[in-house]
C-alpha positions in Angstrom: 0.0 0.0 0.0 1.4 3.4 -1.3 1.8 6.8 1.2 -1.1 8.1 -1.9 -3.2 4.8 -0.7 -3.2 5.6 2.7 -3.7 9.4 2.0 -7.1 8.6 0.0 -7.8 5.8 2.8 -7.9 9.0 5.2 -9.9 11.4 3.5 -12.7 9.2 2.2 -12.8 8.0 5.5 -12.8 11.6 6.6 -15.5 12.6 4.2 -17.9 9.9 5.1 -17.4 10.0 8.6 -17.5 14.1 8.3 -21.3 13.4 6.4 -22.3 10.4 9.0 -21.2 13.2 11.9 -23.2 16.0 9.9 -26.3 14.6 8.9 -26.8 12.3 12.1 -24.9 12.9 15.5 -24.3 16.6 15.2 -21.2 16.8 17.5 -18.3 19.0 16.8 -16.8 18.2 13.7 -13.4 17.4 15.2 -15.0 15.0 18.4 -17.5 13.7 15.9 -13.8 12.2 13.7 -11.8 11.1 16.8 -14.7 8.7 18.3 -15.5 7.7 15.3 -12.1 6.4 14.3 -11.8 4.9 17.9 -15.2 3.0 17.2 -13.9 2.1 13.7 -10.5 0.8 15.3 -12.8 -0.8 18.2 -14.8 -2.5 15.2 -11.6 -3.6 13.7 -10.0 -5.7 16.3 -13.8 -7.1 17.2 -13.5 -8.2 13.7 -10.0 -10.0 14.5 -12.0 -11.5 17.4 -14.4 -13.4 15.8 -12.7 -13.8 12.4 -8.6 -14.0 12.5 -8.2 -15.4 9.5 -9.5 -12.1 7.7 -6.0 -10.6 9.1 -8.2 -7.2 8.8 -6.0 -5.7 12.2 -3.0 -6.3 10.7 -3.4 -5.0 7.4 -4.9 -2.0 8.4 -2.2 -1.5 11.2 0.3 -2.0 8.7 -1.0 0.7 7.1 -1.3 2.8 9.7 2.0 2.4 11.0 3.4 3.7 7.7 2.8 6.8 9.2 5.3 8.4 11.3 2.6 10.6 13.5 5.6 12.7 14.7 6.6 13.7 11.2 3.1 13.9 10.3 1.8 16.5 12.5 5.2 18.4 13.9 6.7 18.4 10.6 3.9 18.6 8.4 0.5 19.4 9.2 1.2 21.4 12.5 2.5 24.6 10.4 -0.6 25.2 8.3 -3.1 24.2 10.9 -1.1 27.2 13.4 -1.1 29.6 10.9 -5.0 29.1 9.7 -5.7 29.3 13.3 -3.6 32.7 13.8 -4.8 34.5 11.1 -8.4 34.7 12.9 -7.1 36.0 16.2 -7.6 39.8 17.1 -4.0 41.4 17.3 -5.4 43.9 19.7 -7.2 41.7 21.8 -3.8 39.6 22.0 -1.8 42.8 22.9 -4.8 44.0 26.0 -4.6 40.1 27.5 -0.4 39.8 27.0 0.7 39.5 30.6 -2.0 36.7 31.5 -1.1 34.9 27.5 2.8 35.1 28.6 2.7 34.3 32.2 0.4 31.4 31.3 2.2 30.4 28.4 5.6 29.9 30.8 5.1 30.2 34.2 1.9 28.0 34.0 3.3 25.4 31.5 6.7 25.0 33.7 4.1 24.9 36.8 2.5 22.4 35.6 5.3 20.5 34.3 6.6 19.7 37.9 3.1 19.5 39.2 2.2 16.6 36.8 5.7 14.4 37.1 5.6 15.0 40.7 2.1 14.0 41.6 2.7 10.7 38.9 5.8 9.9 40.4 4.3 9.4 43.7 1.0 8.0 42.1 3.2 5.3 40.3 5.0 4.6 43.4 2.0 3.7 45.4 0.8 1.7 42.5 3.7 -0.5 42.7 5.0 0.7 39.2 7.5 2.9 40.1 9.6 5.0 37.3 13.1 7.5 37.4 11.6 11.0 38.2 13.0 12.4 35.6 11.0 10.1 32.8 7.8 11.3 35.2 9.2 15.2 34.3 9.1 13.8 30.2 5.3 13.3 30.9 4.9 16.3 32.7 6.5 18.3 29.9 4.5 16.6 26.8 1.1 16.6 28.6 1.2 19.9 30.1 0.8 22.4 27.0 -2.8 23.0 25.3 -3.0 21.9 22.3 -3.6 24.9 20.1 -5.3 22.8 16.9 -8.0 21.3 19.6 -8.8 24.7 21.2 -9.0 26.4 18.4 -11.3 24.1 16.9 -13.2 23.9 19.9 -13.5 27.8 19.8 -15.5 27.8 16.7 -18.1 25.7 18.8 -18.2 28.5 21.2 -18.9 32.1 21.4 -16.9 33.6 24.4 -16.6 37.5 25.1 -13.6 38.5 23.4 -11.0 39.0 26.0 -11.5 35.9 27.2 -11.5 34.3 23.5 -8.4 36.0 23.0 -6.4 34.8 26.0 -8.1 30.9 25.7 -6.5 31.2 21.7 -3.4 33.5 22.5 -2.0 30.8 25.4 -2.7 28.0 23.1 -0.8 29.3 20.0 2.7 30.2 22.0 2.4 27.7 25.3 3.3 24.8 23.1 6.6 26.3 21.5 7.4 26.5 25.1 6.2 23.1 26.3 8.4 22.0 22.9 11.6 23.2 24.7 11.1 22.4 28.1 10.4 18.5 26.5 13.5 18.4 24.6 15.6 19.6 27.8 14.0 17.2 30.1 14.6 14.2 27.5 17.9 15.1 26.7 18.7 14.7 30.6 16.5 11.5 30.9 18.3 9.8 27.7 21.7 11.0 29.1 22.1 13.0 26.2 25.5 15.0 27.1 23.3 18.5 25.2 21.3 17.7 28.7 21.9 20.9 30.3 19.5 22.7 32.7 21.1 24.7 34.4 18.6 28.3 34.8 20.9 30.1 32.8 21.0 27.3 29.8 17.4 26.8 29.8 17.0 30.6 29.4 19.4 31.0 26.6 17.7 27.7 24.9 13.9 29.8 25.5 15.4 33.1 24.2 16.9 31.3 21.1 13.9 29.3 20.1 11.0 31.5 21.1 12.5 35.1 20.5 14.5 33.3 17.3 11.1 32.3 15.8 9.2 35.5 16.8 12.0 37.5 14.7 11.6 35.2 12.0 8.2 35.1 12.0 7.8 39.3 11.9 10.4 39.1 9.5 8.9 36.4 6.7 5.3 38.2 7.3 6.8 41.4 6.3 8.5 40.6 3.5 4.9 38.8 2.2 3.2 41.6 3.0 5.1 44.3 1.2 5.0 41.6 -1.9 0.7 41.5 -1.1 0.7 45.5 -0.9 2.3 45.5 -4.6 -0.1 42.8 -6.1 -3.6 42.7 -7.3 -3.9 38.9 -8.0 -5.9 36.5 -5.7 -4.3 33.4 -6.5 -0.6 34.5 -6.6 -1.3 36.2 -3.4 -2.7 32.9 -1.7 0.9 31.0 -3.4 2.7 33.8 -1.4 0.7 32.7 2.1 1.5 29.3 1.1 5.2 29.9 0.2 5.5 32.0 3.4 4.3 29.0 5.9 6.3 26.1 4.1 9.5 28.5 3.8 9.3 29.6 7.5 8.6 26.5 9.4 11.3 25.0 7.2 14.2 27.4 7.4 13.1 27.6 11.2 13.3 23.9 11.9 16.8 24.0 9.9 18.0 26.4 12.1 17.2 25.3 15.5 14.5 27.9 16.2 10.9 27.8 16.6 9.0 26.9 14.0 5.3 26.7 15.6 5.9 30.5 17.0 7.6 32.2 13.6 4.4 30.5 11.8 1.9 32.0 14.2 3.6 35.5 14.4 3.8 35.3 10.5 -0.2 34.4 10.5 -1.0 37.4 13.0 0.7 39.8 11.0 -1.0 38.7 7.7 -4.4 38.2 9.9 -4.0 41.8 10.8 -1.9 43.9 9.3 -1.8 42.1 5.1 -5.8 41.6 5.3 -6.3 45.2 6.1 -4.0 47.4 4.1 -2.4 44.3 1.4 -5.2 43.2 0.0 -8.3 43.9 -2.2 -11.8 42.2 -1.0 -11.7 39.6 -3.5 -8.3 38.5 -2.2 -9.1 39.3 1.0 -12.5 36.6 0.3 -10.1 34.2 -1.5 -7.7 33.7 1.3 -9.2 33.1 4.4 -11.5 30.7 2.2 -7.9 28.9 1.1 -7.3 28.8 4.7 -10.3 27.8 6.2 -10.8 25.1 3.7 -7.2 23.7 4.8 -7.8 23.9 8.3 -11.0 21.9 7.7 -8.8 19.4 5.6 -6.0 18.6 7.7 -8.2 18.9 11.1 -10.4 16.1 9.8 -7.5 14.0 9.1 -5.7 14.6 12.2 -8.4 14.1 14.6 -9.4 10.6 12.3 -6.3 9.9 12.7 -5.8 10.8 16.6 -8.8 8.1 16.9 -7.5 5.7 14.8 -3.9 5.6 16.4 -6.0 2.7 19.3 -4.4 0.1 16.5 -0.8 1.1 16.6 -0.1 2.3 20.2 1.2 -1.0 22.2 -1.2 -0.2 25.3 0.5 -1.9 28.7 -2.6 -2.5 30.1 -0.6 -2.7 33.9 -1.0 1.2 33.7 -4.4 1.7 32.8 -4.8 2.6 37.0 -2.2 5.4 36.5 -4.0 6.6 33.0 -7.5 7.1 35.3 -5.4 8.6 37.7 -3.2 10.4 35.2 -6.5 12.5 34.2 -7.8 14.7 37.4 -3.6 15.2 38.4 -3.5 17.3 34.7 -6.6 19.0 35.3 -5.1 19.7 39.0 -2.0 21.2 37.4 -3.8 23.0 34.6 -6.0 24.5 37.5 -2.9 25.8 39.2 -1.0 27.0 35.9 -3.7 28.8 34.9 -5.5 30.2 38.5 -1.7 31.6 39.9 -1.0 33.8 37.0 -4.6 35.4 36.9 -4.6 36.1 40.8 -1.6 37.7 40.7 -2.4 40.1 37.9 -5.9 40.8 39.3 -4.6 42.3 41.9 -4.3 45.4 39.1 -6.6 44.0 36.6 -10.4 42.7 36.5 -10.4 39.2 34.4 -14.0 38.2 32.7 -15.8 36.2 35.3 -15.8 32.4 34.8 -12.1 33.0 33.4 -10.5 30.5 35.4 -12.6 27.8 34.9 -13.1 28.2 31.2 -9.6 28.4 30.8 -8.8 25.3 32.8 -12.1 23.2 31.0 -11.2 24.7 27.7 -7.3 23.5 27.7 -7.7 20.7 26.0 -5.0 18.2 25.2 -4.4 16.6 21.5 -2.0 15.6 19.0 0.7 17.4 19.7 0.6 16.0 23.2 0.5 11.9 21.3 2.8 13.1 18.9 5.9 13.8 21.5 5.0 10.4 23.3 5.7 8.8 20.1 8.4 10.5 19.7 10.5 8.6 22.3 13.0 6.7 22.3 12.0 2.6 22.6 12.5 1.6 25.5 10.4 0.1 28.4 8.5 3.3 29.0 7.9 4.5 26.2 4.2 2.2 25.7 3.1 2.8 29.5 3.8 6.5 28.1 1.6 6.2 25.6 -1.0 4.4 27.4 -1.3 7.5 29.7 -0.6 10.1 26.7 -3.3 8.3 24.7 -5.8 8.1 27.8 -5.7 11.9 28.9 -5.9 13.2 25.5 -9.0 11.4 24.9 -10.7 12.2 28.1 -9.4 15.7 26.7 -11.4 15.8 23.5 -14.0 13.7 24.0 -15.3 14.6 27.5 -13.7 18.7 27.9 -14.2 19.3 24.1 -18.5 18.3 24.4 -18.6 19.7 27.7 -17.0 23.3 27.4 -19.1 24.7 25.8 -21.7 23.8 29.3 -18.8 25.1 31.8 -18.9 28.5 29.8 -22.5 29.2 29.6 -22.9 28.6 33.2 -18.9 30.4 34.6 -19.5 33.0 32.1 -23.6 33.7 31.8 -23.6 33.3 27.8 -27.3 32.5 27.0 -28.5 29.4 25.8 -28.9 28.7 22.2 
């Protein structure tokens, strides 16, 4: 079976399962994908049950596991997905909420780092399954950042008052360039890798060079397609220069050690803003975000199919499932404190929407970014009980936060009911 195979399997399956979603259980698009592909994987292996010699688990795992979901969504689909989602959000908005998006974004990711890998540690302990603290930091680090493709896609589902919209979105899009980096330091000291510095001082230089590095970038590449916009009149050249710009930055920013999720999103906020307002005529204008949307529909029906199809391929070791269960409230603990600490310390100047802290705990979900650094690991024994918890939280995440949210914020926040 050929990568173009596989790419057709995914989209018809997308398609029909988009229409079965549509037409007859009306959930959100991206929830409506991920439990179907987990009933369809479910359905697969009952099939392997009663009939083996159909060898339908195999075949379709085999497929399946063709696809490196690392590459797939960190190297791939991750930069148009950020960029789609950026070029919606209010730059003015972003700038009035900054101190709660940045202190959330670090403080509150780095909290609940240590929150999560302690709280696990001593879970695991207790449940006779011990493991190094430092692997327990490796979970802490991959599970603690929002998932900015699940919240914004859960943010179409909702309509929040704009401050706290922009803070839910602005958090999302830059806390997982940090949770990135703070994952790459803590595996390079759990893997004994001799890069594994983390001292404060090289932790900080590592932050400043990947965040600040791909925040340059990114103001950099959107300006230079924005004076190119501002000197054309042609929709669909102008929509090959957006394209051009997010393939060229996230590439030349992966090549150079920088960040390539936060160049993309400060390249989509300064298009979103600044090139839709004075670069472009309405018909381009119209033309573009259409492009855009369309591709975020695309590759968020694939990726959350895919996120519910991944039941096949991850080796679940089922002596963890106790520490999964547990693994669930202990995140939503830490979220609760990453998000809670930096809000009460800046209301002391500041009023925050009320309901903010619980939307914005309820509304972090967790997703594919969060899977795809657990398969990221190196093999070794703890890399499947890993997954097993990865796998469990993010789809207590989607499935359960993502149809309940939008419940939490009409009651925290006193939206009517539609």
């Amino acid at each position: 079976m050929t990568l173009f195979d596989i790419a057709a399997i995914l989209l018809g399956l997308s398609a029909v399962f988009g229409f079965i979603n549509h037409r007859y259980l009306r959930l959100p698009h991206a929830i409506g994908l991920t439990i179907m592909g987990m009933v369809a994987s479910i359905t697969v292996v009952a099939i392997d049950l009663i009939f083996p010699y159909l060898q339908v688990g195999p075949l379709v795992s085999s497929a399946l596991s063709r696809i490196d979901f690392y590459e797939a969504l960190m190297l791939g689909m991750l930069s148009f997905l950020l960029f789609a989602g950026a070029l919606h959000v209010d730059f003015s908005q972003l700038t009035s909420r900054k101190w709660s998006i940045l202190l959330m974004a670090t403080v509150g990711v780095l909290l609940s780092t240590f929150i999560v890998a302690t709280l696990m540690w001593l879970a695991l302990k207790l449940l006779n399954t011990p493991v190094p603290f430092v692997w327990a930091l490796v979970f802490g680090a991959l599970i603690s950042p929002t998932d900015p493709v699940a919240v914004m896609g859960i943010l179409k589902t909702v309509k929040l008052p704009a401050t706290l919209e922009a803070k839910i979105a602005g958090e999302s899009l830059f806390n997982d360039g940090v949770g990135v980096v703070v994952f790459t330091i803590v595996l390079a000291v759990a893997t004994g890798d001799g890069h594994g510095d983390i001292s404060p001082t090289a932790v900080a230089r590592l932050f400043f060079v990947e965040a600040m590095g791909g925040a340059l970038m990114g103001l950099a590449a959107g300006y230079i397609a924005y004076l190119a916009m501002r000197r054309l009149d042609e929709h669909n050249l102008e929509v090959i220069i957006s394209l051009a710009l997010v393939m060229v930055t996230y590439a030349v920013a992966h090549h150079l050690g920088i960040s390539g999720p936060i160049a993309v999103v400060v390249a989509g906020i300064f298009i979103g803003n600044l090139g839709v307002k004075f670069a472009m005529s309405a018909t381009t204008r119209s033309h573009l975000i259409a492009f855009w949307s369309l591709n975020d529909e695309i590759l968020n029906s694939v990726l959350f199919l895919l996120i519910g199809l991944e039941v096949l391929v991850i080796r679940f070791d089922t002596g963890y499932i106790a520490a999964a269960l547990l693994a669930i409230p202990v995140v939503l603990l830490a979220r609760i404190v990453g998000v809670s600490l930096p809000i009460k310390l800046l209301s002391v100047r500041r009023q925050f929407t009320k309901g903010a802290i619980p939307v914005l705990v309820w509304g972090g979900l967790r997703g594919g970014i969060s899977v795809a650094l657990a398969f990221s690991l190196p093999e070794n024994e703890l890399k499947a009980p890993i997954l097993t918890i990865t796998y469990s939280v993010v789809v207590f995440s989607i499935v359960v936060q993502g149809l309940t949210v939008k419940v939490v914020a009409t009651r925290m926040v006193g939206l009517p009911n539609e």
